[in-house]
Backbone as XML, in Angstrom:
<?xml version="1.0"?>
<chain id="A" units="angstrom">
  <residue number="1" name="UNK">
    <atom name="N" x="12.767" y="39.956" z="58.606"/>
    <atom name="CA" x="12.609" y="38.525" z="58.611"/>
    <atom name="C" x="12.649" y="38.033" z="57.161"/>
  </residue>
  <residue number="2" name="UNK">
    <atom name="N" x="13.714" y="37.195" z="56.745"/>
    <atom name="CA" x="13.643" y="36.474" z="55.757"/>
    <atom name="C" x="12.801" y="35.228" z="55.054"/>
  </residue>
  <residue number="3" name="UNK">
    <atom name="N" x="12.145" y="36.139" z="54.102"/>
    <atom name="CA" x="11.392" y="34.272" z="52.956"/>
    <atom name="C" x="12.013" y="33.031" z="53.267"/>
  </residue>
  <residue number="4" name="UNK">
    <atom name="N" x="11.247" y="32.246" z="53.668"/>
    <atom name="CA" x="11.653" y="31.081" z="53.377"/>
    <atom name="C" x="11.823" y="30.549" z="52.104"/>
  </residue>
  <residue number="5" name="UNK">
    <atom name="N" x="12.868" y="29.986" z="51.633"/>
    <atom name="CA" x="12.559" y="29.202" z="50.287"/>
    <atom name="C" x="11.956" y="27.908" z="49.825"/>
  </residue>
  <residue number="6" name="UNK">
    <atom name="N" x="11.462" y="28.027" z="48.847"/>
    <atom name="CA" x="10.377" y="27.206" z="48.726"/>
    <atom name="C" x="11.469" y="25.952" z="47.921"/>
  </residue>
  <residue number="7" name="UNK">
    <atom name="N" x="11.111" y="24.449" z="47.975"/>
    <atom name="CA" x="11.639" y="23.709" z="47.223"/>
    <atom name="C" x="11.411" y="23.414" z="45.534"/>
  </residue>
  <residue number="8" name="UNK">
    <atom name="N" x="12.632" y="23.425" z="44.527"/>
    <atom name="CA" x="12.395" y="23.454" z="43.109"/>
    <atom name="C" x="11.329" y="23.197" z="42.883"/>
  </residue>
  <residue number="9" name="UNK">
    <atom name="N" x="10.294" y="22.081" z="43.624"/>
    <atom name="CA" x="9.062" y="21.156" z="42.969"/>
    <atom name="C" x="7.932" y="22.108" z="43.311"/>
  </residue>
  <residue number="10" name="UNK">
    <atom name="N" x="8.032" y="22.560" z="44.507"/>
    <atom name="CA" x="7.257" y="23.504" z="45.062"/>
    <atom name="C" x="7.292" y="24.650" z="44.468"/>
  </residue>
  <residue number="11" name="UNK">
    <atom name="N" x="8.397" y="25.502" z="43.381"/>
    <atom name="CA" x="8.120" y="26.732" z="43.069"/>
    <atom name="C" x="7.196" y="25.830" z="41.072"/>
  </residue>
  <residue number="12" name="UNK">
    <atom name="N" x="8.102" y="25.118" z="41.143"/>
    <atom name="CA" x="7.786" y="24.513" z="39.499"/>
    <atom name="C" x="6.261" y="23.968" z="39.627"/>
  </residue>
  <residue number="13" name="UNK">
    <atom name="N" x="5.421" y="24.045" z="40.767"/>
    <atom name="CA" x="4.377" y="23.406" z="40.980"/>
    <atom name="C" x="3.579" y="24.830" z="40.754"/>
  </residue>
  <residue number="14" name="UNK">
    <atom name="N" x="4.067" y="26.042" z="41.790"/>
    <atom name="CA" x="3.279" y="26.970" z="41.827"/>
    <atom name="C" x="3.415" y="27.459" z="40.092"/>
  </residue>
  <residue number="15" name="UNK">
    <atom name="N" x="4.371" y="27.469" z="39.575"/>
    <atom name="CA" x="4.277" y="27.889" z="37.840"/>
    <atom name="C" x="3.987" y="27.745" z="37.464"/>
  </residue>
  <residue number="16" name="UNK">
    <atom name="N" x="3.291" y="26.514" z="37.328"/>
    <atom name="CA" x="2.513" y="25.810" z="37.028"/>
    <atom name="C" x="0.595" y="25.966" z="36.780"/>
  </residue>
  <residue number="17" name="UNK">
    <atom name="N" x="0.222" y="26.249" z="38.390"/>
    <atom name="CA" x="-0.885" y="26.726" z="38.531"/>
    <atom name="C" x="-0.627" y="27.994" z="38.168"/>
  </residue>
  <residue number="18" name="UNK">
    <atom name="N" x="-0.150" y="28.913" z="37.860"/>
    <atom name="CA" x="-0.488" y="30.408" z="37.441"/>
    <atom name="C" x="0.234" y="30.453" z="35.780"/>
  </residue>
  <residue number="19" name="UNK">
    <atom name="N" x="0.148" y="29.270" z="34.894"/>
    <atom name="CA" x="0.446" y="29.533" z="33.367"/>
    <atom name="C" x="-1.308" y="28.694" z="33.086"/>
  </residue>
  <residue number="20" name="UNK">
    <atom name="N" x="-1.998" y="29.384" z="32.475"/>
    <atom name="CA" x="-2.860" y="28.948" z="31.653"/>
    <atom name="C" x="-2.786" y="27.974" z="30.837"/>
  </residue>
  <residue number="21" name="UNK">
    <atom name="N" x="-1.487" y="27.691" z="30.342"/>
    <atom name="CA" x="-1.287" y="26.763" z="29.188"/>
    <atom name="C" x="-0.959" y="25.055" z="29.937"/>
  </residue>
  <residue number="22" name="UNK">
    <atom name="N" x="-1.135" y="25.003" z="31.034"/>
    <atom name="CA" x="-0.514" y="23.761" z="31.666"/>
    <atom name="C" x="-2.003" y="23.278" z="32.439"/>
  </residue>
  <residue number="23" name="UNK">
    <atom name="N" x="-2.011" y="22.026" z="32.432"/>
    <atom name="CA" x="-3.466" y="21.466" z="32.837"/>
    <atom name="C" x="-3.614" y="21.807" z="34.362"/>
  </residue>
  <residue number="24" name="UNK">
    <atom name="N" x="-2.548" y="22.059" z="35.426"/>
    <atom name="CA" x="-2.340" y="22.337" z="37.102"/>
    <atom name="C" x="-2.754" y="23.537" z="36.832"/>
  </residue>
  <residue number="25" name="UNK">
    <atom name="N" x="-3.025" y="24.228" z="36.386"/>
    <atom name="CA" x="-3.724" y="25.732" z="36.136"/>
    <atom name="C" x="-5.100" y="25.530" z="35.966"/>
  </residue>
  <residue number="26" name="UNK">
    <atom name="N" x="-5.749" y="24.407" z="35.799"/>
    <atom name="CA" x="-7.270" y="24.726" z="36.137"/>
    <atom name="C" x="-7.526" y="23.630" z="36.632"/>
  </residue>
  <residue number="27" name="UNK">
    <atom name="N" x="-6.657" y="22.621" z="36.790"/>
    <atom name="CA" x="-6.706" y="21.492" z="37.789"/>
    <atom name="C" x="-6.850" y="22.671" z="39.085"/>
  </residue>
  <residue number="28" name="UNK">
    <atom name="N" x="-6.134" y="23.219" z="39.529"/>
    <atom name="CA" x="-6.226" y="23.999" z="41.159"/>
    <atom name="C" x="-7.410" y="25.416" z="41.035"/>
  </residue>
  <residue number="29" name="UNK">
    <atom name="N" x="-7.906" y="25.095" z="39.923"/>
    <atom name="CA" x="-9.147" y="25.614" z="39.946"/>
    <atom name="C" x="-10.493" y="24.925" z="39.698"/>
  </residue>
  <residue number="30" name="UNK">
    <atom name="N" x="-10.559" y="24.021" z="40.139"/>
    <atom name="CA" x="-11.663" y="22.734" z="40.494"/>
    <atom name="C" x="-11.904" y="22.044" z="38.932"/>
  </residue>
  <residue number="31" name="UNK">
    <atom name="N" x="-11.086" y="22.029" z="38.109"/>
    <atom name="CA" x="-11.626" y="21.333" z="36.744"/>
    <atom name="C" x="-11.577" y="20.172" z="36.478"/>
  </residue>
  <residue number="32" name="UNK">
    <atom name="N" x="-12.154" y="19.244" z="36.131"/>
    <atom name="CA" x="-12.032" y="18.027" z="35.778"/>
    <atom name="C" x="-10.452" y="17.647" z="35.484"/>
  </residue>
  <residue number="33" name="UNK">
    <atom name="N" x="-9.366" y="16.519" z="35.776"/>
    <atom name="CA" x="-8.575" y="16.449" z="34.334"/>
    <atom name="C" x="-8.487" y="16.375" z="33.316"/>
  </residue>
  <residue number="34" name="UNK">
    <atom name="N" x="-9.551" y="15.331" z="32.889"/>
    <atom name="CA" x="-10.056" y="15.888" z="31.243"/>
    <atom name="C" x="-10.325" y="16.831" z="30.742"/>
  </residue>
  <residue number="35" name="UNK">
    <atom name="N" x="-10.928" y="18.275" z="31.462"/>
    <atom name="CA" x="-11.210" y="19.175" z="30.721"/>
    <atom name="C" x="-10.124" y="20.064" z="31.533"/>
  </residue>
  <residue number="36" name="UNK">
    <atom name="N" x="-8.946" y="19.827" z="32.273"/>
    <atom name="CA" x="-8.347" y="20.847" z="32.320"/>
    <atom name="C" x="-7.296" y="20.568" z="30.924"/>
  </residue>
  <residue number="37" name="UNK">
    <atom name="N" x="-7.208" y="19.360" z="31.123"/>
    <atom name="CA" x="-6.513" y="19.007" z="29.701"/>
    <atom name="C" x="-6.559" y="19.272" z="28.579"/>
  </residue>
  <residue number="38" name="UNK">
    <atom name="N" x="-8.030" y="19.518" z="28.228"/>
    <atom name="CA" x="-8.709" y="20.133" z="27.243"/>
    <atom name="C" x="-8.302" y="21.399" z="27.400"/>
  </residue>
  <residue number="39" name="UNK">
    <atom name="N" x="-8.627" y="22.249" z="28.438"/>
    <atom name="CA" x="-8.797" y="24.007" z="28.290"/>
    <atom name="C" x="-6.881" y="24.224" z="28.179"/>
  </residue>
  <residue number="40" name="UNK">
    <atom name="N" x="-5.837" y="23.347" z="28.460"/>
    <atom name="CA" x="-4.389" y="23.941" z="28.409"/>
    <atom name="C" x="-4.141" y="24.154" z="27.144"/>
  </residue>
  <residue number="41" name="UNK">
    <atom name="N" x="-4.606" y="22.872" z="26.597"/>
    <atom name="CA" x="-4.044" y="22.613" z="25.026"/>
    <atom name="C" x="-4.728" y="23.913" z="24.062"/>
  </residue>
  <residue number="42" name="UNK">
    <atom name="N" x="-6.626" y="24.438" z="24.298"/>
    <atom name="CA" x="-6.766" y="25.235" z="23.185"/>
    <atom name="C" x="-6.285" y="26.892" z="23.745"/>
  </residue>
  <residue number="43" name="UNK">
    <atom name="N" x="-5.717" y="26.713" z="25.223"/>
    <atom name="CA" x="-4.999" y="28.179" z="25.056"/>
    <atom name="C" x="-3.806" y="28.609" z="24.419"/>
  </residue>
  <residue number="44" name="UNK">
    <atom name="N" x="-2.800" y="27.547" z="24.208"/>
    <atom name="CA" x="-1.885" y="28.141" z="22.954"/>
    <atom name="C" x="-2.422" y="29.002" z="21.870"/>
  </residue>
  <residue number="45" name="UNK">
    <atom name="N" x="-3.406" y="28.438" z="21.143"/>
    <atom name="CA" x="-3.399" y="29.255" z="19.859"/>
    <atom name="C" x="-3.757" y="30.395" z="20.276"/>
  </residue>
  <residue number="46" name="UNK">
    <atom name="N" x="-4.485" y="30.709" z="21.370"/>
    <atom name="CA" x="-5.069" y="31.843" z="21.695"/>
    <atom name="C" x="-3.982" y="32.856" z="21.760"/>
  </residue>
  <residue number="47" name="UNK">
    <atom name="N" x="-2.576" y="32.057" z="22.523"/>
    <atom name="CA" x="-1.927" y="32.930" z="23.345"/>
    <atom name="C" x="-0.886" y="33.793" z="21.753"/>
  </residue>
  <residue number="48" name="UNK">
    <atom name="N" x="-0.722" y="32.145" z="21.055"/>
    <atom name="CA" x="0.107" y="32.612" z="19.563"/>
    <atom name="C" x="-0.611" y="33.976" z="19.092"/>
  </residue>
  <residue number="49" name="UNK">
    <atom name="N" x="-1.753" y="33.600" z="18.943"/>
    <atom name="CA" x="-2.515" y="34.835" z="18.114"/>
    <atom name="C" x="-2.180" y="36.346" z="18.703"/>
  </residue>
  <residue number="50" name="UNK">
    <atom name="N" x="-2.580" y="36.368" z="19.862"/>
    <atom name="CA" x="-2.344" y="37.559" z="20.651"/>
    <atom name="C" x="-0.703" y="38.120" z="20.633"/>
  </residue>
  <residue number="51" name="UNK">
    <atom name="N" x="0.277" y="37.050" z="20.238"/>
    <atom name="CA" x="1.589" y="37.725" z="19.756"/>
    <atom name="C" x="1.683" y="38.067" z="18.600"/>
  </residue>
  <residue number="52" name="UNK">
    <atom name="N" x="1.210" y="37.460" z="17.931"/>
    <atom name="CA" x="1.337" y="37.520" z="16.982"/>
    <atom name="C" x="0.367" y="38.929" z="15.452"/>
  </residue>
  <residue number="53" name="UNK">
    <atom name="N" x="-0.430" y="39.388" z="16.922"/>
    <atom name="CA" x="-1.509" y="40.767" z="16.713"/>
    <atom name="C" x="-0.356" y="41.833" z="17.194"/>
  </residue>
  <residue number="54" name="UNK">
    <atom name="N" x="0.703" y="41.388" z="17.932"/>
    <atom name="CA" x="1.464" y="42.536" z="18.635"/>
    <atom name="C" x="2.958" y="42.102" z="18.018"/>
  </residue>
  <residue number="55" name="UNK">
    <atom name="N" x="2.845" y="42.252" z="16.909"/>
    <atom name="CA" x="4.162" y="41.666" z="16.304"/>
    <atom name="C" x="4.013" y="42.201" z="14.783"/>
  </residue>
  <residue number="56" name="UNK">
    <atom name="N" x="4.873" y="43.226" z="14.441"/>
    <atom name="CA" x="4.655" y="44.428" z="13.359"/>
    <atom name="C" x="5.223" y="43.559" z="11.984"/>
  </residue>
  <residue number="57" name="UNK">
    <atom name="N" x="5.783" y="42.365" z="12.573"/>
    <atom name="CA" x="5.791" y="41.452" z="11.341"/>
    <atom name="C" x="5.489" y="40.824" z="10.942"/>
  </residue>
  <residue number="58" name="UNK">
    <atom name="N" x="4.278" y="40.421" z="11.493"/>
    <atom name="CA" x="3.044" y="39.305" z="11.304"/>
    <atom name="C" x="1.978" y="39.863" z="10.429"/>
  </residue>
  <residue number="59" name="UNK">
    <atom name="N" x="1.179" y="39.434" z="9.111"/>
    <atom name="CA" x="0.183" y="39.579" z="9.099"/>
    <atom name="C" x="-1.386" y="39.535" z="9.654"/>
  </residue>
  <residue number="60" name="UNK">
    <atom name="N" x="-1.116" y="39.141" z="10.690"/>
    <atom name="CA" x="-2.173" y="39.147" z="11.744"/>
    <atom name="C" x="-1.854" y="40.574" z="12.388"/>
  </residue>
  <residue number="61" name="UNK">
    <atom name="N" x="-0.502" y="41.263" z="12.781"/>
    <atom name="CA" x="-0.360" y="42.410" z="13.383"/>
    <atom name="C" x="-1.243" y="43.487" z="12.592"/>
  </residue>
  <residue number="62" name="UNK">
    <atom name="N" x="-1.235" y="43.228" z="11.312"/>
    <atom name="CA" x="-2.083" y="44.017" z="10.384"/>
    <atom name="C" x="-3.245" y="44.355" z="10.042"/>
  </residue>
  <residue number="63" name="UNK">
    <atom name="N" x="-3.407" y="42.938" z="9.720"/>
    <atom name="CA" x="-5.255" y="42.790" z="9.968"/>
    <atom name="C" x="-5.997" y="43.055" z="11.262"/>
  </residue>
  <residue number="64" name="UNK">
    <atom name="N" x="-5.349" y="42.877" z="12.470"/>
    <atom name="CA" x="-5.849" y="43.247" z="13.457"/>
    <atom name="C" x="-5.694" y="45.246" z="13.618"/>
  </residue>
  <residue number="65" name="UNK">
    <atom name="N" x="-5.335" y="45.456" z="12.817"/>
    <atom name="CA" x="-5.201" y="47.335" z="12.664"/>
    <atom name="C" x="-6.482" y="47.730" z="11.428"/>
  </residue>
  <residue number="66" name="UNK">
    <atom name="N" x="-7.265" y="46.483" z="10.900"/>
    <atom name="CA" x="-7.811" y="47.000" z="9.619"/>
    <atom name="C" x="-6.914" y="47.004" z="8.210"/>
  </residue>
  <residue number="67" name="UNK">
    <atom name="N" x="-5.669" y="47.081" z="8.226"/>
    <atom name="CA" x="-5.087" y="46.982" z="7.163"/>
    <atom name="C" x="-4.636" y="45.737" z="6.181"/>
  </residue>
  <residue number="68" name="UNK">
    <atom name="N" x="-5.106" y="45.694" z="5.433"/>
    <atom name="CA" x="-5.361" y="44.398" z="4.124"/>
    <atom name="C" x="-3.550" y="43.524" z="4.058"/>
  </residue>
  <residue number="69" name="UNK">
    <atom name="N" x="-2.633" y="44.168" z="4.292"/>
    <atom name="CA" x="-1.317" y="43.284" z="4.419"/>
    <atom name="C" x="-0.449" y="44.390" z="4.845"/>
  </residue>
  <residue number="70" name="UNK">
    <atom name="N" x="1.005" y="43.722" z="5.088"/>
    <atom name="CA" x="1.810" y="44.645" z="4.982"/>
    <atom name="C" x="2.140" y="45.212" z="4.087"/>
  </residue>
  <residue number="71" name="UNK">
    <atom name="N" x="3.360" y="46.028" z="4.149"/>
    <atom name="CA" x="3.889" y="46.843" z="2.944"/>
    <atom name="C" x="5.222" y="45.932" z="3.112"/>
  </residue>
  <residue number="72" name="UNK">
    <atom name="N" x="5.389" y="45.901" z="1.349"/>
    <atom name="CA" x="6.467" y="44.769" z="1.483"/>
    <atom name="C" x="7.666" y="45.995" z="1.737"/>
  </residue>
  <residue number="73" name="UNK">
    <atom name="N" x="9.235" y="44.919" z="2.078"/>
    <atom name="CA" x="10.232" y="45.758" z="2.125"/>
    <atom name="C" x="10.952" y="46.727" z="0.810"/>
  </residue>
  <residue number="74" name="UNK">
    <atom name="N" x="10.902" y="45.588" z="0.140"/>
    <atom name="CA" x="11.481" y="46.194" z="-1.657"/>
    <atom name="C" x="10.507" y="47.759" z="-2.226"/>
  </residue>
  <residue number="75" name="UNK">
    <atom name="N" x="9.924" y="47.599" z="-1.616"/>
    <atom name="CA" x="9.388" y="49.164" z="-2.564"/>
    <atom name="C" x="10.052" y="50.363" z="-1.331"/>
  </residue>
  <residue number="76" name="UNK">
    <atom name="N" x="10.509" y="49.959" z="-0.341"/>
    <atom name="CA" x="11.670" y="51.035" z="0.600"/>
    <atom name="C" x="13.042" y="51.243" z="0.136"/>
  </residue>
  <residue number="77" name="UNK">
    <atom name="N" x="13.452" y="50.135" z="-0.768"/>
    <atom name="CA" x="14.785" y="50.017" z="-1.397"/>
    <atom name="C" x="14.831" y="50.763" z="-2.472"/>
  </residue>
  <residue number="78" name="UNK">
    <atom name="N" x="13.659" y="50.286" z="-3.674"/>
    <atom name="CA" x="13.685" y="51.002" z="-5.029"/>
    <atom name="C" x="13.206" y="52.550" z="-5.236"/>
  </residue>
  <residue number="79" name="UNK">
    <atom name="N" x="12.790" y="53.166" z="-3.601"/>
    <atom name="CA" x="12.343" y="54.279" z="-3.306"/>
    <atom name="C" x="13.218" y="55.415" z="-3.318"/>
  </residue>
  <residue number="80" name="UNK">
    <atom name="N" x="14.588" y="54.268" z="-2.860"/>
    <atom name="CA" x="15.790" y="55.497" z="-2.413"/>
    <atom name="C" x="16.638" y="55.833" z="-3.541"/>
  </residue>
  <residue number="81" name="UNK">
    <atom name="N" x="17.240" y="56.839" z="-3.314"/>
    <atom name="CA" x="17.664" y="58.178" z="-4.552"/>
    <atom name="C" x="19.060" y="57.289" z="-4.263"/>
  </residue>
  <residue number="82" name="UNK">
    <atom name="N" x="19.425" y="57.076" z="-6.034"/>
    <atom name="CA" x="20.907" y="56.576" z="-6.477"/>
    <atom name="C" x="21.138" y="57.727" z="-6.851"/>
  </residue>
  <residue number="83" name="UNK">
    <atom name="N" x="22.789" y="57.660" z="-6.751"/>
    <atom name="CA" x="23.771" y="58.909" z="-7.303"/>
    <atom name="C" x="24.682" y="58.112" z="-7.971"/>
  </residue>
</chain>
């Protein structure tokens, strides 16, 4: 037996409630609109940060390992053997 398909508004509705970052995501979890409005907007930075901890080119990828910065690229260049 085949899924029914759901209509564009109806799937863009459900995407809606299951992204954290959109106010219908805690609107359909009983929140005020004002404060779902509130809680969409301060999960971006949250979500930036967390890429940005998993991103080997970020200084946040670093500091989140304990390590004080990266290693820049130029000391990999002036490392290598000229002939």
């Amino acid at each position: 037996m085949a899924k029914k398909s759901l209509s564009k508004h109806a799937r863009d509705n459900r995407a809606n409630q299951l992204n954290p970052a959109h106010p219908a995501y805690h609107r359909s979890r009983g929140v005020s609109a004002e404060l779902a409005e509130s809680l969409a907007t301060h999960v971006q930075p949250a979500l930036d940060n967390h890429a940005n901890q998993l991103n080997p080119n970020s200084d946040a990828y670093q500091a989140s390992r304990g390590m004080s910065r990266r290693p820049s690229s130029s000391s990999n260049a002036s490392s290598a053997k000229s002939e």
